[in-house]
N, C-alpha and C positions, 0 to 999 in steps of 0.2 A: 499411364492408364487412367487415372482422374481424370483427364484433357477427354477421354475418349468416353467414360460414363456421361462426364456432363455434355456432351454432345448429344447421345444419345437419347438423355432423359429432358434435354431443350426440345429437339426433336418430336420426340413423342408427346411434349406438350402442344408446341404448336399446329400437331397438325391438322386438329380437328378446324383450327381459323383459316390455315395455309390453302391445304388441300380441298378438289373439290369435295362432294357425298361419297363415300365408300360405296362400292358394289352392291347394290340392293337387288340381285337376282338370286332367288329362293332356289335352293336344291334341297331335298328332305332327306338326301342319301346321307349318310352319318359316317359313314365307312366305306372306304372302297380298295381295293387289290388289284395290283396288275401283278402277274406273275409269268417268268418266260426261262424255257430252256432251248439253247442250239448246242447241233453237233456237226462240226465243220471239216472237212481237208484240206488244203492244199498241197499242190506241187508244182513246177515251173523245171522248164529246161536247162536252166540253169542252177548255181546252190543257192542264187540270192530271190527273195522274194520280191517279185515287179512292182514296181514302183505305187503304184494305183490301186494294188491288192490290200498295202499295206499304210498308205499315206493318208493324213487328216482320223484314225480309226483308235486316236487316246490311245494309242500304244498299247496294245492287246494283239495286236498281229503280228510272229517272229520274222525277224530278217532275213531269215535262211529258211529252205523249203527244203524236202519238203514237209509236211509240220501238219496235227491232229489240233480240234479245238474246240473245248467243251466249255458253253458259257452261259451260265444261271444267273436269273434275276428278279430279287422282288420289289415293288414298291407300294407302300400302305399310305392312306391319309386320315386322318381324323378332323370329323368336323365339329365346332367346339358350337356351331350354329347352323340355322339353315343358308346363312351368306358365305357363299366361297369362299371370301377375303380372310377368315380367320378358322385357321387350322391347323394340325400339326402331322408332318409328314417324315418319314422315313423310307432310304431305300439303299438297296448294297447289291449288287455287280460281282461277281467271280470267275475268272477267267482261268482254265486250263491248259498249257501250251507242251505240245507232247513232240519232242523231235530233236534234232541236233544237239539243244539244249531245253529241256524240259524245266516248267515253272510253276506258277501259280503268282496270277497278278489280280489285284483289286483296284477295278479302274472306278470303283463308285461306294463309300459307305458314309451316308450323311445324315443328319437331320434338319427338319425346316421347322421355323415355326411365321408362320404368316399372321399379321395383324392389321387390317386392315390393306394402308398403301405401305407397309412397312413390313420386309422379310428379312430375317437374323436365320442361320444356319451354320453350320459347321462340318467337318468332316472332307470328303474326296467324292468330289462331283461333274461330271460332264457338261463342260462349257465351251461356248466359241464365243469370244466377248470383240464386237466391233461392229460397225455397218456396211450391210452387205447381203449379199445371198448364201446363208451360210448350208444350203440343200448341196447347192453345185460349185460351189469354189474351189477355184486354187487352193485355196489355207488362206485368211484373215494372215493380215502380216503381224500382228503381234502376238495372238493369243489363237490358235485356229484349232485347236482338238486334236493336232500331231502325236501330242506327248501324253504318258500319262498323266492323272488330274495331279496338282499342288493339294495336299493336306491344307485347308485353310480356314477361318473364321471370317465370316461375312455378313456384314447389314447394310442394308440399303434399301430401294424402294422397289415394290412388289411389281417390277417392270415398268411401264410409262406411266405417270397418273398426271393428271393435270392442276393446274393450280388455280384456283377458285377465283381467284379475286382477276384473271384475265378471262373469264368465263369460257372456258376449254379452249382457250386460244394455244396456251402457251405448256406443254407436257414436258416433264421431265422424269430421266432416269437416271440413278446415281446407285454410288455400293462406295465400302471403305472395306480393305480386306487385309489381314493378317496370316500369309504362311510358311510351312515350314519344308523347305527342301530334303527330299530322300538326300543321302549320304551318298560320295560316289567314292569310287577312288582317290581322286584327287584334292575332295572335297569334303569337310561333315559340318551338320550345324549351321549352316546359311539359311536363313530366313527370304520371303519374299513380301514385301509390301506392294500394294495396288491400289490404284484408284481407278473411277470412273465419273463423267458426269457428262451425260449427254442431253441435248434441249429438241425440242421438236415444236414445230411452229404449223400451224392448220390446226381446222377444227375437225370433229370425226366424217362429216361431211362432204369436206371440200374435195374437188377432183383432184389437185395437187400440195401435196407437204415436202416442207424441209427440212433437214435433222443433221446435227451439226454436234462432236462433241469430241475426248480426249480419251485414250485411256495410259493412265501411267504403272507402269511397273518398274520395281526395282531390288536386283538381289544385291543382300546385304549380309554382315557378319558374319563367321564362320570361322574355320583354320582346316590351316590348307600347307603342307609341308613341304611343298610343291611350287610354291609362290616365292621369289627372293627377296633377299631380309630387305631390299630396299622398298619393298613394297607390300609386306608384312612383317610388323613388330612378336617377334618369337613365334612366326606360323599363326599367328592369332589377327582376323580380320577386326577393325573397329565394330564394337555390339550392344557399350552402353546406350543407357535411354537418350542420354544425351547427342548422343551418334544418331539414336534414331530419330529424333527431329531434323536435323540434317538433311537424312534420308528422307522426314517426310515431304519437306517442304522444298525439295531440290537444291537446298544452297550451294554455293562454292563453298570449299574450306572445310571447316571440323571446329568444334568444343575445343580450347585451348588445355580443358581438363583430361581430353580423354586419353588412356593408357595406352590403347592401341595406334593409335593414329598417326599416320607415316608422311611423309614431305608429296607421295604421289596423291595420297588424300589431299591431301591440303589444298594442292594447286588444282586438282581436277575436284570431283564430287564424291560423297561416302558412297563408296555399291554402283551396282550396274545398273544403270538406268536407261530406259528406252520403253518407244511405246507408239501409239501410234494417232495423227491428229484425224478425224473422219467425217468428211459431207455427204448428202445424202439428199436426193429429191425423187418423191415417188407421186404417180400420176395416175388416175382409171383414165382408162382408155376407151372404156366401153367392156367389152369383150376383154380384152389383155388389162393388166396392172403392170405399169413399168415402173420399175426403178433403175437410176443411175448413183454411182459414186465413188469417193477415191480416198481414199487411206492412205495417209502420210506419214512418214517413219520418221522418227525421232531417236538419237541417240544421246546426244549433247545438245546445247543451245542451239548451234547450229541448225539442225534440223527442228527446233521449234521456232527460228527465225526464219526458215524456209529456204535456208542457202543452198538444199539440197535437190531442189528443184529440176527434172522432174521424175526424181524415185517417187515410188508409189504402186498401190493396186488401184486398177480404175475397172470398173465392171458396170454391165448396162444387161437388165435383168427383165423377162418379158414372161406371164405366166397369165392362165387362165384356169379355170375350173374341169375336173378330169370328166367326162362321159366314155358311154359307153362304145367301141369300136377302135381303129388304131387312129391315133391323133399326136398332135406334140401339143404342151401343156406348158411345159415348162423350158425355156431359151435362156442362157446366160455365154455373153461373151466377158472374157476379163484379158486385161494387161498387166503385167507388171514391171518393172523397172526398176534398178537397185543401183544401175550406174555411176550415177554421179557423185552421192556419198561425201558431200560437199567441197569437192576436188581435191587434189595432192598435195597440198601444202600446210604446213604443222608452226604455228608460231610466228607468221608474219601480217597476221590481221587479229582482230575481236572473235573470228571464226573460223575453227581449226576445222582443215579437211581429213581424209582419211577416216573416215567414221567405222568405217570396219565392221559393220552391223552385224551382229550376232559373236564377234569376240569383245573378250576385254582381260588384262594383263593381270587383273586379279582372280577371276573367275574362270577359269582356265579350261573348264567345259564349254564352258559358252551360255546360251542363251539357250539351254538343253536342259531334259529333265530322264532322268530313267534311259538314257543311250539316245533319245530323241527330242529333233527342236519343237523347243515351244510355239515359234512362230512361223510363219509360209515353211512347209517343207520343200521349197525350192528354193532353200539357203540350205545347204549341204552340209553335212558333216563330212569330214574327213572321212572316218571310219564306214561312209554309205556311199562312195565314189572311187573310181577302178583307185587298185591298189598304187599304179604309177603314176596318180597325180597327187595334189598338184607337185609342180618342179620346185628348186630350191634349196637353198640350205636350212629352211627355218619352216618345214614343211612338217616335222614332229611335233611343230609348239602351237599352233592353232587350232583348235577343235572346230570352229568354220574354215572351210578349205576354200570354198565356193560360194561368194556372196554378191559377186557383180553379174547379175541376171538379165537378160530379157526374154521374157515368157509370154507365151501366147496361147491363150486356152478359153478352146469352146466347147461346153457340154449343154446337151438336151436331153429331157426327160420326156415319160410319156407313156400313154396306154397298148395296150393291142387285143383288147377285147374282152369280153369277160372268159371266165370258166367256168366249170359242170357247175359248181356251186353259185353261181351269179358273182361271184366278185370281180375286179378287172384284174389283167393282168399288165406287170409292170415294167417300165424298161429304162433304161437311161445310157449313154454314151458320155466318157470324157476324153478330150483330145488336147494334148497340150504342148506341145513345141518349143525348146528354150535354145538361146546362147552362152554358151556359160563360159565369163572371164576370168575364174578366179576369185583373189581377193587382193586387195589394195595393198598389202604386204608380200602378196606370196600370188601372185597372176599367172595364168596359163601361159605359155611361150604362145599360144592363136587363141583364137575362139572355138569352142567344144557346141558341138551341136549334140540335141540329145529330142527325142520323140517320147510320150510316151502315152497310152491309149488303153480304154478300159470300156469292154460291152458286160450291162449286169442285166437280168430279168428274172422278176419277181416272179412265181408260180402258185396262185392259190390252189391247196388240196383238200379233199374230201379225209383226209387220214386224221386219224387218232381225232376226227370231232370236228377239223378244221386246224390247218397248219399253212406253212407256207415252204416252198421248195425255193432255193437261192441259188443262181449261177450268174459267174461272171468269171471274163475271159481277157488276161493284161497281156500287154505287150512294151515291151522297153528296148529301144535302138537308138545308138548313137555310140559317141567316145565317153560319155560323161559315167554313165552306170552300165551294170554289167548287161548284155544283151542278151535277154528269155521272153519266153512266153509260158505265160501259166496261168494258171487257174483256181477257182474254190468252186466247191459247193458244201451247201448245206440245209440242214430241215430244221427249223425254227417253228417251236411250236409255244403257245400266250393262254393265257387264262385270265379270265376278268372276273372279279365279283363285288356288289352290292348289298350295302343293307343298311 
């Protein structure tokens, strides 16, 4: 942890030379609140909740239908000036799930504190970390808001900011994070390390920019009784410090000192690692803003050498400013592909195939948090796909069942005019269409085709002051997941205040 103060306090030296001028736009508001209550239902034809009801939503939506849902929220800021840049912010999320299985989930309790180009926080907070359109997507492949938040400790920089001495040529965003995994069954006490560091190149000006960058994640340490001894020392995963540089810095191998440390560590890497490489070029068009880009999965060297070629999310994103009447605003087409997985072969090159994205022989959840994956929910869980797949004898021991995809999904967004009160009202469709193989260990005997579709629109109301009324309507067909149609609605109502 010395490694990591003095980082931080280098950092904060230099950034007044590095960076360019902080934020010099004046707000006099000192304090400000958002506060929100919804009350929600759904139900579907079936007992499992559609795919699209429930996917990309931090894991606050039950799996089973049909299910009540009561969700409060505050969030406060304080400002330490009249400059944005420096303030300090809290907010907490509480979720009620009333049905099958009744709970209470907390997808959000944090603190910020902002200084400048530089924000430190902690706590459980809603993120989608990657490039892309994160309004309308499939799920970002590594990190996409599936699962409930990771507990974690994070600094890094207060979004893009540029660096001085290229005179806003050259922007950068970066974070260093520390968390800590809920407990499952299988599992307690694993830790999650991340990194990020993304560059963007244009100026604020220019019609076209490009943005290029990594993010790494890795679970590590824990014990797990569930794991065989040949691949944990007494149920005890490697968790010294000295393991965790290891972990930080991706090596092969392990600390010759450490206690826990097994012959599978050694040859392979401490913890699970994966994550995802991502380019990015966005363009005014006039009228429309496009962006295009593609997200590249990473599990082992392999896929950061690129042998995995061409898995990925590719998406090309077209949006404009919303007025008044029915229009479309917002266009995103996306692909993804998980095929190749750096091909079938284990130990006969520098780069081993069979990537298996989203399992690993230690981590025996997967790449999953709270019952759900952390990255594209179009890597399947076992446990979220008909009970008789996939085939096999070794069909108990993988918590990704389903990871060789091709996906095909286009959603639009958009107005349809205003209401009594002048606001517009709002609408969006998703359509998404897959192949599903399997996984590299454990494949389908064919290819499973699977559908699945979701109409939402936003309703603004004159009640209780101003509120908003919520419906949308999923549908899910095919072999893959169970085949319903169903529904939510809800009345969402927000509070603002200044001073």
């Amino acid at each position: 942890m010395k490694i990591l103060l003095f980082l931080l306090s280098f950092f904060l030296i230099i950034s007044n030379k590095v960076w360019s001028q902080t934020d010099t736009t004046v707000d006099r508001t000192r304090h400000s609140a958002v506060y929100s209550a919804e009350v929600a239902g759904l139900g579907a034809t079936g007992p499992r909740t559609p795919f699209w009801l429930r996917a990309n939503q931090f894991g606050i939506i039950p799996a089973n239908s049909p299910a009540g849902i009561a969700i409060v929220s505050a969030n406060h800021t304080y400002k330490f000036s009249p400059y944005r840049s420096r303030q300090l912010s809290y907010g907490v999320e509480v979720v009620g799930q009333a049905g099958r299985a009744s709970r209470v989930v907390l997808p959000q309790a944090y603190v910020s504190l902002d200084l400048g180009r530089f924000s430190l926080w902690g706590g459980r907070r809603k993120e989608i970390i990657g490039l892309g359109d994160s309004t309308l997507t499939s799920g970002f492949y590594a990190w996409s808001g599936n699962a409930l938040p990771i507990t974690k400790v994070q600094f890094g920089t207060n979004g893009f900011a540029p660096l001085g001495f290229t005179r806003n040529l050259i922007w950068v965003h970066g974070f260093f994070a520390h968390g800590w995994f809920a407990n499952s069954d299988s599992l307690q006490g694993a830790y999650l390390h991340q990194k990020a560091l993304y560059v963007r190149l244009g100026k604020p000006g220019w019609r076209v920019r490009f943005t290029g960058g990594v993010l790494h994640n890795a679970q590590w340490g824990g014990r797990s009784t569930f794991v065989p001894s040949l691949k944990a020392t007494n149920w005890q995963l490697p968790d010294s410090f000295s393991d965790y540089l290891y972990v930080l810095t991706a090596r092969e191998g392990g600390p010759p000192d450490s206690p826990n440390l097994t012959d599978h560590d050694r040859v392979n890497r401490i913890g699970n690692h994966l994550g995802s490489i991502d380019f990015g070029i966005e363009a005014d068009l006039g009228r429309w803003q496009a962006m295009g880009y593609y997200q590249h999965p990473f599990e082992d060297k392999s896929g950061v050498a690129f042998q995995n070629m061409p898995d990925g999310l590719y998406g090309l994103r077209l949006q404009r400013q919303s007025d008044a009447g029915f229009r479309i605003d917002h266009i995103l087409v996306e692909y993804l592909n998980t095929m190749s997985q750096s091909g079938s072969l284990i130990g006969v090159s520098r780069y081993d195939g069979k990537d298996d994205y989203f399992n690993n022989f230690q981590y025996l959840d997967g790449w999953a948090h709270d019952r759900n994956v952390i990255g594209t929910p179009f890597l399947s869980r076992r446990a979220d796909i008909r009970a008789d797949l996939p085939y096999g004898p070794e069909r108990r021991i993988w918590a990704i069942a389903n990871n060789q995809v091709q996906l095909y999904h286009l959603a639009v967004a958009g107005t349809a005019g205003q209401s009594r009160n002048g606001q517009l009202v709002r609408w969006q469709i998703k359509l998404s269409a897959s192949q599903n193989h399997g996984a590299p260990r454990l494949g389908f005997q064919q290819p499973i085709g699977q559908f699945s579709g979701l109409a939402s629109v936003v309703w603004p109301l004159n009640w209780l002051g101003g509120s908003e009324l919520r419906t949308s309507l999923a549908l899910d067909q095919g072999q893959l997941l169970t085949n319903a149609v169903g529904g939510w609605l809800s009345l969402r109502k927000t509070w603002k205040t200044k001073r």
